[in-house]
C-alpha positions in Angstrom: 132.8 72.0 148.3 130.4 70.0 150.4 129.8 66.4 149.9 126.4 65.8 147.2 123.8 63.7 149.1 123.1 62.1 145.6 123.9 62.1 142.3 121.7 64.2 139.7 119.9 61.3 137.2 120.4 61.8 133.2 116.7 63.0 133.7 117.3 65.4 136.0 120.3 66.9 133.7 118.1 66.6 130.7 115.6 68.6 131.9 117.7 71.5 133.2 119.6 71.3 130.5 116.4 71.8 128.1 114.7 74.5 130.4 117.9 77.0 129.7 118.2 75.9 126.0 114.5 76.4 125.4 114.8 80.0 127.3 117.9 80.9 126.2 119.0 82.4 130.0 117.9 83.2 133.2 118.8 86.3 135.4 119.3 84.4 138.8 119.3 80.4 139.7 116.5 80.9 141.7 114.2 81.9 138.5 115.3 78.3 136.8 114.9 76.3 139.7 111.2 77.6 140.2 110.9 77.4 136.6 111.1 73.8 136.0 108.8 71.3 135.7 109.7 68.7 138.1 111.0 69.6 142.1 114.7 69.5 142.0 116.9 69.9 145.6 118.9 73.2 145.2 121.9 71.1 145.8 120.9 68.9 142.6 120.6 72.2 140.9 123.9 73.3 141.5 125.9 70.4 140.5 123.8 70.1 137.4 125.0 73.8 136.5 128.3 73.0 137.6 128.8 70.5 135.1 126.8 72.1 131.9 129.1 74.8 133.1 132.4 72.6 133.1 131.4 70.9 129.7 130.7 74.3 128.0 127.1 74.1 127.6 126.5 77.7 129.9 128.1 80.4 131.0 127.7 82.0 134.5 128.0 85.9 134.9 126.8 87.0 138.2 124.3 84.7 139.1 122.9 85.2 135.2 122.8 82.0 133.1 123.1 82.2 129.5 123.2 79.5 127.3 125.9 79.4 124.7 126.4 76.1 123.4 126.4 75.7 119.1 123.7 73.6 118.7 121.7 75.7 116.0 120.6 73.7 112.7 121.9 76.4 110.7 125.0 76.6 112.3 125.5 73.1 111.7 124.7 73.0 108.0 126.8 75.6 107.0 129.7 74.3 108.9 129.0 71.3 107.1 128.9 73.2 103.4 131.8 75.1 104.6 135.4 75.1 102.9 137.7 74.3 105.4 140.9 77.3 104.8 144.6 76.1 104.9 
């Protein structure tokens, strides 16, 4: 692995990060990159993914991006009104 130039900001991470929520997934990381709303260097890109991929927030098939990270309302509220089983 080559040697980043820089670091990606929060920013940065935030916006990726909301651009495949938002979508739900992309089919290569050449759609997302064009995608967003601010310039990002490829590089940038790929760290970002490497790390929403490391902390469970994507999944990578193939080039194709999916989000899959449980961050639904619903999902949330009826884990919270759930019985836990013994």
């Amino acid at each position: 692995m080559k040697t980043p130039l820089h670091e990606p900001t929060l920013a940065t991470i935030l916006m990726v990060e909301k651009a495949i929520k938002r979508r739900g997934d992309y089919p290569t990381k050449k759609a997302l990159w064009t995608s967003l709303p601010k310039k990002v260097q490829y590089q940038t890109l790929d760290r970002i993914l490497d790390y929403l991929e490391s902390s469970n927030k994507i999944i990578t098939d193939n080039h194709h991006i999916v989000w899959v990270f449980p961050d639904n309302a619903k999902l949330k509220k009826l884990l919270k009104e759930s019985r836990p089983l013994r």
